[in-house]
C-alpha positions as CSV (number, residue, x, y, z in Angstrom):
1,X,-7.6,5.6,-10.9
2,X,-10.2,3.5,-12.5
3,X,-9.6,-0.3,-11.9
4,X,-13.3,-1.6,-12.5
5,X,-11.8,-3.2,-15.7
6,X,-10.7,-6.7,-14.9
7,X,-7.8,-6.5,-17.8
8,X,-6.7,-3.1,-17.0
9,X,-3.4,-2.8,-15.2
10,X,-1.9,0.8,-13.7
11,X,1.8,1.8,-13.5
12,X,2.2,3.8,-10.8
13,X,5.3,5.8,-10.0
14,X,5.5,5.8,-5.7
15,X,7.9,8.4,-4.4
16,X,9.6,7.5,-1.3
17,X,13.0,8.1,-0.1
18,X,16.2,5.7,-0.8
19,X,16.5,4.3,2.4
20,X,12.2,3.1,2.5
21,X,12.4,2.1,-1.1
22,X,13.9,-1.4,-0.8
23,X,11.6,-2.4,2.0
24,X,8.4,-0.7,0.0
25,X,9.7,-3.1,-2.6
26,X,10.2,-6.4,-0.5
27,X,6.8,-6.0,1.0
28,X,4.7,-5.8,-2.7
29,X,6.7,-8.4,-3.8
30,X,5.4,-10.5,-0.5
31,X,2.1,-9.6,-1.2
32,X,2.3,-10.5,-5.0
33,X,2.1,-6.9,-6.2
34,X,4.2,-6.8,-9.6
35,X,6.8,-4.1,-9.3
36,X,10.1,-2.6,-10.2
37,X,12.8,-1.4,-7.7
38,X,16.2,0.0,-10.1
39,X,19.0,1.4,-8.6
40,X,18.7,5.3,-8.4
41,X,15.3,4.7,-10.1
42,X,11.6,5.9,-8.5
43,X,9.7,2.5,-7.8
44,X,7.7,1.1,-10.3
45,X,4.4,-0.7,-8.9
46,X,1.9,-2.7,-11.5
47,X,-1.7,-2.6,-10.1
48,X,-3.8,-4.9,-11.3
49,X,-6.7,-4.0,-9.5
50,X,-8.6,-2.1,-6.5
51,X,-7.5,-4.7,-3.7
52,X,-3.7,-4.0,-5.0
53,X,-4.2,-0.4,-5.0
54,X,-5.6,-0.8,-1.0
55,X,-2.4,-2.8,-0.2
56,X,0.1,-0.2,-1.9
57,X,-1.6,2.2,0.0
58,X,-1.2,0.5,3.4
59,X,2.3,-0.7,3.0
60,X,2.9,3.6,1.8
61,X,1.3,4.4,4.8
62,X,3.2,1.6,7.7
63,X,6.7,3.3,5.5
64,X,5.3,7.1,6.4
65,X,3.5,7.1,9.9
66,X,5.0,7.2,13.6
67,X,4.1,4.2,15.6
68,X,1.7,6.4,17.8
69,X,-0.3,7.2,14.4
70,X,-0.4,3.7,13.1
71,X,-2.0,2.8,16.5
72,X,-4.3,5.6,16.5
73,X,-5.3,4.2,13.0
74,X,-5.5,0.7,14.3
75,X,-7.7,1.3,17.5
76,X,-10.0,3.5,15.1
77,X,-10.4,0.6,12.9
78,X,-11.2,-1.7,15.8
79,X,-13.8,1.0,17.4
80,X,-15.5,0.7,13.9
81,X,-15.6,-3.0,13.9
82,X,-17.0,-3.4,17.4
83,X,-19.9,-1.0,16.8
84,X,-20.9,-2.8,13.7
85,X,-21.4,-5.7,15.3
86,X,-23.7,-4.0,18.1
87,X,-25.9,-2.7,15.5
């Protein structure tokens, strides 16, 4: 996916199932995200650029993980920061 043009804009299909759809859907539209969600249709997401792409990732990812991984992710991320700002 190349978003370094400021003008470009990427359709993306995302797969999930029925059920995780609606709630994929609610949350880009939160965030401002430009997307379609039609009955019995995949959902259709708009990405504008690289910091949209990040956020359809993460909301994906909080749809598709267990709890316990999400906080493995989370404490990883906070390991990360607190080392940087020994250094």
């Amino acid at each position: 996916m190349n978003l370094s043009n400021p003008e470009a804009k990427i359709s993306q299909i995302v797969r999930v199932n029925r059920a995780d759809r609606w709630m994929v859907y609610q949350r880009l539209q939160q965030l401002g995200i430009s997307c379609q969600c039609i009955t019995n249709k995949a959902l259709q997401v708009e990405l504008s650029n690289t910091k949209e792409a990040i956020q359809l990732w993460s909301v994906v990812k909080q749809i598709h993980s267990s709890r316990t991984e999400l906080i493995d992710w989370l404490n990883t991320c906070w390991q990360k920061k607190s080392y940087q700002k020994e250094e």
